[in-house]
C-alpha positions as CSV (number, residue, x, y, z in Angstrom):
1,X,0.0,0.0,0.0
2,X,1.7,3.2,-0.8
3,X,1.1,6.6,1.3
4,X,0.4,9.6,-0.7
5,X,1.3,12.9,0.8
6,X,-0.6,15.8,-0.2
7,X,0.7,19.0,0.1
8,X,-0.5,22.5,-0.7
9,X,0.6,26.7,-0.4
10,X,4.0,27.1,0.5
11,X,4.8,23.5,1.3
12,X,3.8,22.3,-2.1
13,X,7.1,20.8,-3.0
14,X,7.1,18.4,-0.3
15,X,4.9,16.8,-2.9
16,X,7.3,14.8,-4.5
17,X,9.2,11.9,-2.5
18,X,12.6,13.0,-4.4
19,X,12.6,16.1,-2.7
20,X,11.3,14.9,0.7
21,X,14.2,12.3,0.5
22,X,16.6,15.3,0.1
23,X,15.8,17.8,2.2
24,X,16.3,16.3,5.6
25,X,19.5,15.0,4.7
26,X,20.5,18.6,3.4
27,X,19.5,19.9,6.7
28,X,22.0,18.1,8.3
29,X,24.4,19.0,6.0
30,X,23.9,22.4,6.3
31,X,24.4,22.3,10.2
32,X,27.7,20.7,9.2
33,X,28.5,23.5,6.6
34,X,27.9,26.7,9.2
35,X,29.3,24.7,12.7
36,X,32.7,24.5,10.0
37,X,32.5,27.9,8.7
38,X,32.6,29.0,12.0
39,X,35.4,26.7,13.3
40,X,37.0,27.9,10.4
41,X,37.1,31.2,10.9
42,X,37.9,30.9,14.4
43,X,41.1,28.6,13.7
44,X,42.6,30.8,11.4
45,X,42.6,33.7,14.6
46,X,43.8,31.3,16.8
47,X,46.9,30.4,14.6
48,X,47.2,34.0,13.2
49,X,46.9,36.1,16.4
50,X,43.3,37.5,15.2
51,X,44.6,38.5,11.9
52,X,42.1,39.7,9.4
53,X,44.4,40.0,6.8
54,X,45.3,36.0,7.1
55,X,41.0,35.6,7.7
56,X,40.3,37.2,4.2
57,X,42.9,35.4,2.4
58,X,41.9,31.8,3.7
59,X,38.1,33.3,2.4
60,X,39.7,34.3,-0.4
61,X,41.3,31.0,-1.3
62,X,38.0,28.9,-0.4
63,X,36.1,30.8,-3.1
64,X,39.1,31.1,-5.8
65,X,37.5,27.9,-7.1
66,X,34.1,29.2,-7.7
67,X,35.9,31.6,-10.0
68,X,37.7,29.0,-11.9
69,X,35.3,26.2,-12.0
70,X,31.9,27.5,-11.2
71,X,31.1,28.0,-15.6
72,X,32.2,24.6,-15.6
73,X,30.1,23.3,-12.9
74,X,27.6,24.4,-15.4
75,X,28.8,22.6,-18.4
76,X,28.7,19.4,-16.5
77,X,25.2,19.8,-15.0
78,X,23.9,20.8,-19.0
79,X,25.7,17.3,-20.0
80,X,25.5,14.6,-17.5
81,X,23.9,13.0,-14.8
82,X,23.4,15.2,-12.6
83,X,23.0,13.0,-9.2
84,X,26.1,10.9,-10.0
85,X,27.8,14.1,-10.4
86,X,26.4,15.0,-7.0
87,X,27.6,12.3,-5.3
88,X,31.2,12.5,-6.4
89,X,31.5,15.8,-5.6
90,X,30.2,15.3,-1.9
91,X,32.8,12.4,-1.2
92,X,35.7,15.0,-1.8
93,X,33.9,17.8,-0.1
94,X,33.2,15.6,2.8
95,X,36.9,13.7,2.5
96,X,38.3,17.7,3.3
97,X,36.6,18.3,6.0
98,X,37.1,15.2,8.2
99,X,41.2,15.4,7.0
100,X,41.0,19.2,8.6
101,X,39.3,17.7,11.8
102,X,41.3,15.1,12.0
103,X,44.9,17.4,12.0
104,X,43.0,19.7,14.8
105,X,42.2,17.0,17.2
106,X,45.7,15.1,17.0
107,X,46.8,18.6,17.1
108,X,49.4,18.8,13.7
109,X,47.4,21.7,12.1
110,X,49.3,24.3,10.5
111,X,48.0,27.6,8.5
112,X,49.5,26.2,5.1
113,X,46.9,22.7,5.4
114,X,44.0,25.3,6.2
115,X,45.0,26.9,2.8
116,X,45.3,23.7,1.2
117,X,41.9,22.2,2.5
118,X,40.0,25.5,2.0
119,X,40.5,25.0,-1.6
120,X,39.6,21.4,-1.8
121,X,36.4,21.8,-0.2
122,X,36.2,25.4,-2.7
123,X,36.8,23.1,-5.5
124,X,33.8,20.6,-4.9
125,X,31.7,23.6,-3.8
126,X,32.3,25.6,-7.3
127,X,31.4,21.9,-9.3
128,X,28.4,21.2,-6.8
129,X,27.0,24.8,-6.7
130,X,25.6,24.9,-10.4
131,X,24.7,21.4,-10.7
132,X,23.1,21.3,-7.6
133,X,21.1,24.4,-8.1
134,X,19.9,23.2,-11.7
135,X,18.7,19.5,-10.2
136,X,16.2,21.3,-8.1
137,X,14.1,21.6,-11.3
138,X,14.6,18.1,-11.7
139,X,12.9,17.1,-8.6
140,X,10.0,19.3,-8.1
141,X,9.6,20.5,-12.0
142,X,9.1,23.9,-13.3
143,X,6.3,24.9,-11.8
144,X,7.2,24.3,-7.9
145,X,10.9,25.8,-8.7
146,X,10.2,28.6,-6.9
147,X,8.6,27.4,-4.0
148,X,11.7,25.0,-3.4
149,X,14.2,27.7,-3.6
150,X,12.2,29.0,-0.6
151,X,12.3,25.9,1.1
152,X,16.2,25.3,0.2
153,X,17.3,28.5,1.3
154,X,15.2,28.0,4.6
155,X,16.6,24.8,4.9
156,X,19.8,26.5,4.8
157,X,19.3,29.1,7.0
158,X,17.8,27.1,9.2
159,X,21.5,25.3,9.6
160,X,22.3,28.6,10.1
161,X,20.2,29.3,13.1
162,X,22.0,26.1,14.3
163,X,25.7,25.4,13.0
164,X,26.8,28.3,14.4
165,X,25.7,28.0,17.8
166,X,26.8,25.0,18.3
167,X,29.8,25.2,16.7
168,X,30.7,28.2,19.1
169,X,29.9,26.0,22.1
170,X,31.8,23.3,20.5
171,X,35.3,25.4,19.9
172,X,34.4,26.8,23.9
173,X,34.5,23.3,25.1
174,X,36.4,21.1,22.9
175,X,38.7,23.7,20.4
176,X,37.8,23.9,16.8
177,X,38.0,20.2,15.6
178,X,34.5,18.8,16.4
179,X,33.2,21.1,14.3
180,X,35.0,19.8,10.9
181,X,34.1,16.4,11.7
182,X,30.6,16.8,12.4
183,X,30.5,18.6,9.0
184,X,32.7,15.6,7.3
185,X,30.2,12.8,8.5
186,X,27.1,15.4,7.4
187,X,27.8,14.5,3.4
188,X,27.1,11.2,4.2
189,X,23.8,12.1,5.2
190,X,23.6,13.7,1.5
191,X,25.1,10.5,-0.5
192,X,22.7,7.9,1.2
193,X,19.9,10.5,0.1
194,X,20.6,10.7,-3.1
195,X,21.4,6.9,-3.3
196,X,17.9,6.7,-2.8
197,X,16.3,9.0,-5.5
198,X,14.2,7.8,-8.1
199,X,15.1,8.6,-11.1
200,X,11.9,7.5,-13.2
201,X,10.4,10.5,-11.1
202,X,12.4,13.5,-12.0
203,X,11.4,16.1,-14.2
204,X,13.6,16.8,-17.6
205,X,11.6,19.3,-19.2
206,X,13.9,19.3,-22.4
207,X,15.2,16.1,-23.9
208,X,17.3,17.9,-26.4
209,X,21.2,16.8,-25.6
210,X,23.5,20.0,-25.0
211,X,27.1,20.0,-25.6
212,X,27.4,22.4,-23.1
213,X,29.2,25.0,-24.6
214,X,29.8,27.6,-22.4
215,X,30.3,30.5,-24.7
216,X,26.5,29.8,-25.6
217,X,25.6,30.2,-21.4
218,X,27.2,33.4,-21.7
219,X,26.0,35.2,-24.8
220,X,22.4,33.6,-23.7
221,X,22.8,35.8,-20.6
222,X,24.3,39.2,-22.5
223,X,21.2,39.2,-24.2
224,X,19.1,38.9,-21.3
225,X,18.5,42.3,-19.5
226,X,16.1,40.9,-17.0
227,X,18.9,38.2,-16.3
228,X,22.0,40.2,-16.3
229,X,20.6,42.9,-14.0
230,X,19.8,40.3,-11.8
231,X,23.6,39.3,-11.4
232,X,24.9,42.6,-11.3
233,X,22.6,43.2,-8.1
234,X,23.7,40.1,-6.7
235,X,27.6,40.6,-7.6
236,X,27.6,43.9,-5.3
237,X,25.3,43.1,-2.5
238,X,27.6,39.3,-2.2
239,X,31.0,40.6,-2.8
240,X,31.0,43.8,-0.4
241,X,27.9,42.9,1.9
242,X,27.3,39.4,2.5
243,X,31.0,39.5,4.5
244,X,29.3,38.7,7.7
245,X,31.6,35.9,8.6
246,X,34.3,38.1,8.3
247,X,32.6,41.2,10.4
248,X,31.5,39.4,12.9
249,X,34.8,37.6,13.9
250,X,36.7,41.1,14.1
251,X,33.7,43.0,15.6
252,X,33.6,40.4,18.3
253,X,37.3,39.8,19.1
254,X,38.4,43.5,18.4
255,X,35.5,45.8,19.1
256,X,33.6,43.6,21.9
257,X,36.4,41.5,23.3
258,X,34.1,38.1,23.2
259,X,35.2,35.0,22.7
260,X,34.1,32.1,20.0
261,X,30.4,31.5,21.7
262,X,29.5,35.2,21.2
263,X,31.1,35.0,17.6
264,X,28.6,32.1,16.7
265,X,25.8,33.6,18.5
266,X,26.3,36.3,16.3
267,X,25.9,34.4,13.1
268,X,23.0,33.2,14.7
269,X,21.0,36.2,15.3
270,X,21.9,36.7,10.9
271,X,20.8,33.9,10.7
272,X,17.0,34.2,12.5
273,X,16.2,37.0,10.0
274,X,17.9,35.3,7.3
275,X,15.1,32.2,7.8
276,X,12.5,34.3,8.2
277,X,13.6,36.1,5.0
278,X,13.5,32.4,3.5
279,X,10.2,30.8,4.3
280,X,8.6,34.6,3.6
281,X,9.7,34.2,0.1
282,X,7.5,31.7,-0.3
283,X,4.4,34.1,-0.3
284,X,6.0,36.8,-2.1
285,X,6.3,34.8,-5.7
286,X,3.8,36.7,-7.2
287,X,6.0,40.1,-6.2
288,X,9.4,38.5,-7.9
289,X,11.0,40.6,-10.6
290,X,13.9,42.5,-11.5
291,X,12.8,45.6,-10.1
292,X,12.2,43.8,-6.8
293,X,15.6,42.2,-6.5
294,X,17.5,46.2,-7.2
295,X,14.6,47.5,-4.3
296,X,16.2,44.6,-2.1
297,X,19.9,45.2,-2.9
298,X,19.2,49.0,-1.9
299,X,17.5,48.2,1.7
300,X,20.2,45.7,2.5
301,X,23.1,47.5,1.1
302,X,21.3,50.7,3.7
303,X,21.3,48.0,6.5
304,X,24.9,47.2,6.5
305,X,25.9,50.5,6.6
306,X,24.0,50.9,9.9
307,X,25.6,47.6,11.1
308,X,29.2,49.8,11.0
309,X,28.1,52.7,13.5
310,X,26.0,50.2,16.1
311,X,27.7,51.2,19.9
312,X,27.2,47.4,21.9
313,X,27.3,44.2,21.6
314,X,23.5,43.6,22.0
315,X,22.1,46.3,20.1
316,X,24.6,45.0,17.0
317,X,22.9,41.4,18.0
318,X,19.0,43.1,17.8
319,X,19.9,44.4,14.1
320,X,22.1,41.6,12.6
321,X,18.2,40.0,11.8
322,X,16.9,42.5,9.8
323,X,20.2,42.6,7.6
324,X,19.4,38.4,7.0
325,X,16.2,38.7,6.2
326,X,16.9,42.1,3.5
327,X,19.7,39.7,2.3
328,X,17.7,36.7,2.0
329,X,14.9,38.0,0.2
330,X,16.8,39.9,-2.0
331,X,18.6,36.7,-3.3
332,X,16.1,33.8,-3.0
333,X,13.9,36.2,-5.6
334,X,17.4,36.6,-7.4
335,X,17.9,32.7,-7.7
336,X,14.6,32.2,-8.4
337,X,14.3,34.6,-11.2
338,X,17.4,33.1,-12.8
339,X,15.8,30.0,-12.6
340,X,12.4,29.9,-13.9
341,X,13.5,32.7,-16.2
342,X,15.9,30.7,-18.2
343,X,15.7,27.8,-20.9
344,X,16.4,24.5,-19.4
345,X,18.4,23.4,-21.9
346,X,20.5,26.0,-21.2
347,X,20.1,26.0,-17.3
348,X,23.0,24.7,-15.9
349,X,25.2,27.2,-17.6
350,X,23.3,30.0,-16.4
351,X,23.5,28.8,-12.7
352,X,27.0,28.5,-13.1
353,X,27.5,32.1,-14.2
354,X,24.9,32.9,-11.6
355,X,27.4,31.0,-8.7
356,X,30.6,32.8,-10.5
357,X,29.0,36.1,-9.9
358,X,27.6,35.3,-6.6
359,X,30.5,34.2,-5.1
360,X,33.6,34.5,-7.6
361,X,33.9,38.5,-6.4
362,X,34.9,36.6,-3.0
363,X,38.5,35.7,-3.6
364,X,39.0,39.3,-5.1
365,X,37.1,40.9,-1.8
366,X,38.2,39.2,1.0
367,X,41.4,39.9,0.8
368,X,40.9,44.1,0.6
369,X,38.1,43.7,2.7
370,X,40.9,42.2,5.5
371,X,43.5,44.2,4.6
372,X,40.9,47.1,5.4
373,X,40.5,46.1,8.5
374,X,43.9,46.2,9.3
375,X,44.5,49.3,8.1
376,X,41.1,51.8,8.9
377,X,39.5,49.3,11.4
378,X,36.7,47.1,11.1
379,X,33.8,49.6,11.4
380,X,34.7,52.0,8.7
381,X,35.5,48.9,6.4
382,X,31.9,47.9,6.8
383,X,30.6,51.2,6.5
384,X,32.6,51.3,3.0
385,X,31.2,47.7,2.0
386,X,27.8,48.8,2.5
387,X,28.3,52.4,1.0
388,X,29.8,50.5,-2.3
389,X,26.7,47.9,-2.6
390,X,24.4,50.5,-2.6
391,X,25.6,52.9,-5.0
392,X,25.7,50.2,-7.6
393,X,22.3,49.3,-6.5
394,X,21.4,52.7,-6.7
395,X,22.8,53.3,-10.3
396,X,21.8,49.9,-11.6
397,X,18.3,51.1,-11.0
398,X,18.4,54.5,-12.4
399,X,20.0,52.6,-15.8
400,X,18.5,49.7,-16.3
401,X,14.2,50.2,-14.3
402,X,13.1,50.1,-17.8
403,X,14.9,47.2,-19.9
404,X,14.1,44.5,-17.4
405,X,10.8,42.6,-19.1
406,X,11.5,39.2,-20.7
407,X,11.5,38.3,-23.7
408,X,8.2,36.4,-24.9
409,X,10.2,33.2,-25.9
410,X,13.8,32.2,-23.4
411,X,14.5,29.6,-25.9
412,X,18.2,30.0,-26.7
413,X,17.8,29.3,-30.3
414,X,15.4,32.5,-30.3
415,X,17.2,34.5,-28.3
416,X,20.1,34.3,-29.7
417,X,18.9,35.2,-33.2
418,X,16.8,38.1,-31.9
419,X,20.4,39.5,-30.7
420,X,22.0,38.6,-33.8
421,X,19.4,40.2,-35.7
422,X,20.2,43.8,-33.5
């Protein structure tokens, strides 16, 4: 006898097994993923003497993969199977973080093998990120897309509210290495999941093989206003705003004087409005456009800027929330726009330009954005990351409020000829 679960509003993608298979298991993973970020973080001050210099280059280093990789994340996810590929790139992810526990605990850890292992797990992050983001069609189809975004990024953030809370107990207690192994053993939460998809129940909208050419991904997206403005927004509001990892380690070590608790109580608090941000995006699908993506870069961009000039520890806690949830609305309607908005054919390319832009300014950032804080102080950095994100958002606005409606037909073949044709 089979049970049939019937599911409705913002829950509606709980209808299909594939994704009620997945999402626990990413839940734990994504408790892993923040309780390491954290630990992370807090390692590097520990062997650095609080540098934030040495904090932005590790950052730096995690993400120089996404630049590299991330378009061909996308190639692969256009032109093979996109679970196997999943799983493959979980082992190694999961293989660098139990090697980094594993050198804390027995106590051989040196920066260099932070470095080293940063990278690795960058590496499967920048081939996961695109083909990750493009299977979510496959599982709940077109239609429920955006609703699962929602639901993702709430799952996420809902790690969030977690990881680093526990993680800051963990490194209070224990030091820093718990943390990477509770991460390492979360992938194989992931794997079994996905061992146990079935594939006779996933959605492929377009049975037309791609060879992936990645040239094609990016002249698909040039002559997309609607999509392009999309990633400009993101680029600014990721690269200089969405540094909270790196704020809130200095603001709590060298503006409160708090140890690793308060630093993961800190992500904490981002993360409460961050998940309310989430599973509110659910009801606000019918609101989702360009326009409303540049509105949200603009209100976040505002809210970090107040984040800099905030006097104590607990009224900095009270507002981190409200910069989460402008963040995370701002870029679930961002991902979801890219999304729905693009040919599936074509999908996994765009998603992998969408993960270069949203993260591949990181390796470029980090770095300045620690230097910075060396150099002027952690307060007036912030206050120049949140000036910068909203003066782009500002001017992408003023330029581009008017070319943002989509085309009639997102197939590639048409819009590349209607571009050709200009």
């Amino acid at each position: 006898m089979r049970f049939k679960v019937k599911v409705d509003g913002n829950l509606r993608s709980f209808r299909h097994r594939n994704f009620r298979i997945l999402y626990p298991a990413n839940a734990v993973s994504n408790i892993g993923t923040w309780a390491q970020r954290v630990a992370q973080d807090w390692l590097v001050l520990e062997l650095t003497d609080n540098s934030g210099t040495y904090l932005g280059l590790v950052t730096a280093v995690q993400f120089l993969p996404i630049l590299l990789f991330s378009l061909l994340g996308g190639k692969f996810a256009d032109r093979f199977n996109k679970r196997k590929a999943l799983i493959l790139t979980n082992i190694l992810g999961g293989s660098s973080s139990l090697v980094l526990g594993l050198l804390v605990v027995t106590e051989s850890v040196f920066l260099w093998q932070v470095f080293v292992l940063a990278a690795v797990l960058g590496l499967s992050n920048a081939i996961d990120g695109p083909i990750r983001q493009s299977f979510t069609t496959e599982i709940v189809g077109l239609d429920d897309l955006p609703n699962a975004v929602s639901l993702n990024s709430a799952n996420f953030n809902g790690g969030r509210l977690i990881g680093p809370a526990v993680s800051g107990g963990l490194i209070a207690a224990f030091g820093t290495g718990p943390s990477f192994l509770i991460n390492g053993l979360s992938y194989c939460f992931v794997i079994a999941a996905l061992l146990q998809l079935n594939e006779k129940a996933f959605f492929h909208q377009d049975q037309k093989k791609s060879d992936g050419n990645i040239r094609e991904g990016i002249k698909y997206v040039r002559a997309r206003p609607d999509i392009y403005v999309v990633l400009l927004i993101v680029f600014f509001i990721s690269t200089f705003g969405l540094n909270f990892q790196i704020f809130n380690a200095l603001m709590a070590t060298k503006e409160f004087g708090l140890g690793p608790a308060s630093f993961g109580l800190m992500g904490t608090f981002v993360a409460i409005g961050s998940f309310i941000g989430a599973v509110g995006s659910a009801r606000l699908e019918r609101f989702r456009s360009a326009k409303f993506v540049i509105k949200g870069g603009i209100v976040f961009s505002i809210s970090v800027m107040v984040v800099s000039v905030l006097p104590t520890f607990t009224i900095y806690m009270i507002w981190l929330p409200l910069c989460g949830l402008s963040a995370l609305t701002t870029l679930v309607s961002a991902n979801s726009l890219v999304q729905t908005s693009s040919d599936p054919i074509i999908r996994g390319r765009v998603m992998g330009l969408y993960l270069l832009i949203f993260l591949g300014g990181t390796p470029f950032g980090s770095p300045i954005i620690g230097l910075s804080t060396e150099l002027i102080g952690i307060r007036p950095t912030i206050g120049i990351c949140g000036a910068i994100s909203l003066t782009a958002s500002i001017l992408i606005w003023f330029v581009y409020k008017n070319r943002v409606t989509p085309p009639t037909d997102i197939s590639v073949t048409a819009v590349l000829k209607s571009v050709n044709s200009n």
